[in-house]
C-alpha positions as CSV (number, residue, x, y, z in Angstrom):
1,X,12.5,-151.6,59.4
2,X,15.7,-152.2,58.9
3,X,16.5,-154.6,55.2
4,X,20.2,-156.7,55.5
5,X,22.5,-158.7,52.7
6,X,25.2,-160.1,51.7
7,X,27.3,-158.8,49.1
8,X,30.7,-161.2,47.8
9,X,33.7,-158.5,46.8
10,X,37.6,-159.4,46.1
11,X,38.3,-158.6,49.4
12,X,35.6,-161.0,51.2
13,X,31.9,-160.9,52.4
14,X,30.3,-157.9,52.8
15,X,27.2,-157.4,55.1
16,X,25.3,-154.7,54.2
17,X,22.1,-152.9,56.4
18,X,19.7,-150.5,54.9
19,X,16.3,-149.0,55.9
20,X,13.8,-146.7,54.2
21,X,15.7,-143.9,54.1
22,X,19.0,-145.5,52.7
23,X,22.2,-147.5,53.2
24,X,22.8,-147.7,56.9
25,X,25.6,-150.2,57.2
26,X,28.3,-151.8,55.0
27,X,30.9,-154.1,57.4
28,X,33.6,-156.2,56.1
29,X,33.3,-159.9,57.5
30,X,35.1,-159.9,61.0
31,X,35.5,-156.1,61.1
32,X,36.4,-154.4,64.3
33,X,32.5,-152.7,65.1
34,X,31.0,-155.5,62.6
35,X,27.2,-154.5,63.0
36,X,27.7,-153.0,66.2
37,X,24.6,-150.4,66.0
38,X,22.3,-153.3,63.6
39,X,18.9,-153.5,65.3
40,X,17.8,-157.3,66.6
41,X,14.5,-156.7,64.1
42,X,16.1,-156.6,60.8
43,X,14.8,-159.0,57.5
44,X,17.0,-160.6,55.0
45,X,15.5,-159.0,51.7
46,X,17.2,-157.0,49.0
47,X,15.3,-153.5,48.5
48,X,15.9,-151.1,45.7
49,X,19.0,-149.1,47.8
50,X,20.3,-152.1,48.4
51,X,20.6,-153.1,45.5
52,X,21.8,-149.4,44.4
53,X,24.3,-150.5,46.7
54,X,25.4,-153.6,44.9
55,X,25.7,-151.8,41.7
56,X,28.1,-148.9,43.2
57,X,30.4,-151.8,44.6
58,X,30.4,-154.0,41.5
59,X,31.9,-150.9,39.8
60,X,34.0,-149.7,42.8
61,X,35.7,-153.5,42.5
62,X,36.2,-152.8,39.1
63,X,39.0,-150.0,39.3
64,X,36.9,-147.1,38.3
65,X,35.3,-144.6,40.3
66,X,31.1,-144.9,40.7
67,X,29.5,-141.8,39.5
68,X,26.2,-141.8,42.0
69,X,26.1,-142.6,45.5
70,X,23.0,-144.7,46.9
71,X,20.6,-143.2,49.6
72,X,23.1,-143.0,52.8
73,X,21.8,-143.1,55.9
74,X,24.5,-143.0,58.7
75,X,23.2,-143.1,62.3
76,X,25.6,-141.7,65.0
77,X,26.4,-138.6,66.8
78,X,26.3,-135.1,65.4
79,X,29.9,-134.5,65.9
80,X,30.3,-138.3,64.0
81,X,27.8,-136.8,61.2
82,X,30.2,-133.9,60.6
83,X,33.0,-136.2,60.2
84,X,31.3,-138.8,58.2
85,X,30.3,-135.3,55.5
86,X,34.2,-134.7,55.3
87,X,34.6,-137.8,54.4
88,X,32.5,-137.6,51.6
89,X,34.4,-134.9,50.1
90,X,37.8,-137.1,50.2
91,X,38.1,-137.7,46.2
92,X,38.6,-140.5,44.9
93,X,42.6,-141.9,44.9
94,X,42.9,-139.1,47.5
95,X,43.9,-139.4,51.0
96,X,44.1,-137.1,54.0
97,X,44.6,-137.0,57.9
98,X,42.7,-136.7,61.0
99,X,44.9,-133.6,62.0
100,X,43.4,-132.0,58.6
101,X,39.8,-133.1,59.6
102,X,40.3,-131.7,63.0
103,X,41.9,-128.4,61.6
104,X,38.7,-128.3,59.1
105,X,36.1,-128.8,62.1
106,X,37.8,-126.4,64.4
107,X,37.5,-124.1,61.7
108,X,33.6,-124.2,60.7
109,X,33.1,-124.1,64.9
110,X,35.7,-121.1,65.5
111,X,37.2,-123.2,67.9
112,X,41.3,-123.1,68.4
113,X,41.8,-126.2,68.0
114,X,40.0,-129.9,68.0
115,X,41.0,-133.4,68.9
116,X,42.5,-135.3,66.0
117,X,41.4,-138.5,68.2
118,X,38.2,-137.2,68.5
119,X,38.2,-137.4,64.7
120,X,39.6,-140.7,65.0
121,X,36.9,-142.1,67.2
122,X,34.4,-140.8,64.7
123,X,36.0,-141.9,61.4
124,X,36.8,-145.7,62.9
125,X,33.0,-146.1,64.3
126,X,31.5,-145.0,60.7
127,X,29.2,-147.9,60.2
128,X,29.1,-147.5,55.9
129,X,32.3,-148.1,55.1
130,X,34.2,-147.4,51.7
131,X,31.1,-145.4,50.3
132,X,31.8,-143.1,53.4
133,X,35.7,-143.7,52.6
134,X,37.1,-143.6,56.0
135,X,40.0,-145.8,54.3
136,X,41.2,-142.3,52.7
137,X,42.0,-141.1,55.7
138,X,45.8,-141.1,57.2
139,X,48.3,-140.5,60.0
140,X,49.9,-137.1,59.7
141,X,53.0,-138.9,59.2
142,X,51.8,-141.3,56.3
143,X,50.8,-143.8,58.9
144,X,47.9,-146.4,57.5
145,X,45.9,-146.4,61.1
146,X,42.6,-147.3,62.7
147,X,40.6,-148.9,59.6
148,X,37.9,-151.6,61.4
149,X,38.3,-153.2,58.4
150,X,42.0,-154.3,58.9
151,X,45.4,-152.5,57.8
152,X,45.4,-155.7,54.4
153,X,41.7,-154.2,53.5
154,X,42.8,-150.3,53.5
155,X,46.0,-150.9,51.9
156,X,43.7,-152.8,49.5
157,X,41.0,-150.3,49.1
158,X,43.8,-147.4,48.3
159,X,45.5,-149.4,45.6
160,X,42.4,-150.1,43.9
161,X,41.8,-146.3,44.3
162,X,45.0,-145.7,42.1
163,X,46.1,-143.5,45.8
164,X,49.3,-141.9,45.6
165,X,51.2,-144.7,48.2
166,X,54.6,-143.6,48.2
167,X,54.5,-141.9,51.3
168,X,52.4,-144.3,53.0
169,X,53.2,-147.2,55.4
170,X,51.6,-149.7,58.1
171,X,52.5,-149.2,61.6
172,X,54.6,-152.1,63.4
173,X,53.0,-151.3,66.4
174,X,50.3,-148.9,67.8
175,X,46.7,-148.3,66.4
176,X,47.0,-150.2,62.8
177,X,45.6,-153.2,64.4
């Protein structure tokens, strides 16, 4: 069974999905994929990673970085899962690009090369937002594209971070929206 919420941050409502295992969804109000994958059968009841979940974001909104995650439990494609796990290893204030994630995938599959919109694809469908920090990722040209969550949320998100944005910029046209 899948357990659903609402969770109120500076940036605006928060929907968040979780089932046994752990947190399967975090969407922004009015994001791009908002609850795309969310079965029909879900309840309206705070459980225990849920609420896990509440206390990681009340001290993400704070400024500092949380020390544990709660239970994730992302649901998509094996190629998504491996992206979703470099992800997780983006530190905190840090940022990098799809070309890098596609350089370190290619790598682990001894392949010559992989799609950095492949990556894309992958890092804009991940359904738990800012615990799995998609928002740390970049164009390789500082460009702030493809968060679901809107280009005023990741710019947002990055600041709060402390992120080095000197280099960084929104797109006037192309995949920022």
């Amino acid at each position: 069974m899948v357990y659903t919420c609402r969770y109120m941050s500076p940036l605006g409502g928060i929907f968040l999905a979780a089932d046994d295992i752990g947190l399967t969804g975090l969407w922004f109000d009015g994001e791009k994929y908002f609850a795309e994958n969310l079965p029909t059968e879900h309840i309206e009841r705070e459980t225990p990673i849920l609420t896990a979940t509440k206390r990681w974001l009340d001290v993400y909104f704070t400024g500092k970085e949380p020390d544990v995650l709660p239970p994730l439990h992302p649901i998509g494609s094996a190629f998504r899962q491996e992206v979703w796990q470099i992800l997780l290893q983006i530190p905190y204030g840090k940022t990098t690009t799809y070309g890098e994630i596609a350089r370190q995938i290619a790598k682990k599959r001894r392949l010559i090369r992989m799609s950095a919109q492949a990556v894309g694809g992958a890092v804009g469908h991940n359904e738990i937002s800012i615990l799995i920090p998609c928002h740390r990722v970049v164009g390789t040209n500082g460009s702030l594209t493809g968060y679901a969550g809107g280009m005023e949320k990741k710019v947002r998100l990055l600041q709060l971070e402390h992120a080095d944005m000197h280099r960084l910029f929104v797109p006037t046209t192309g995949t920022a929206f």
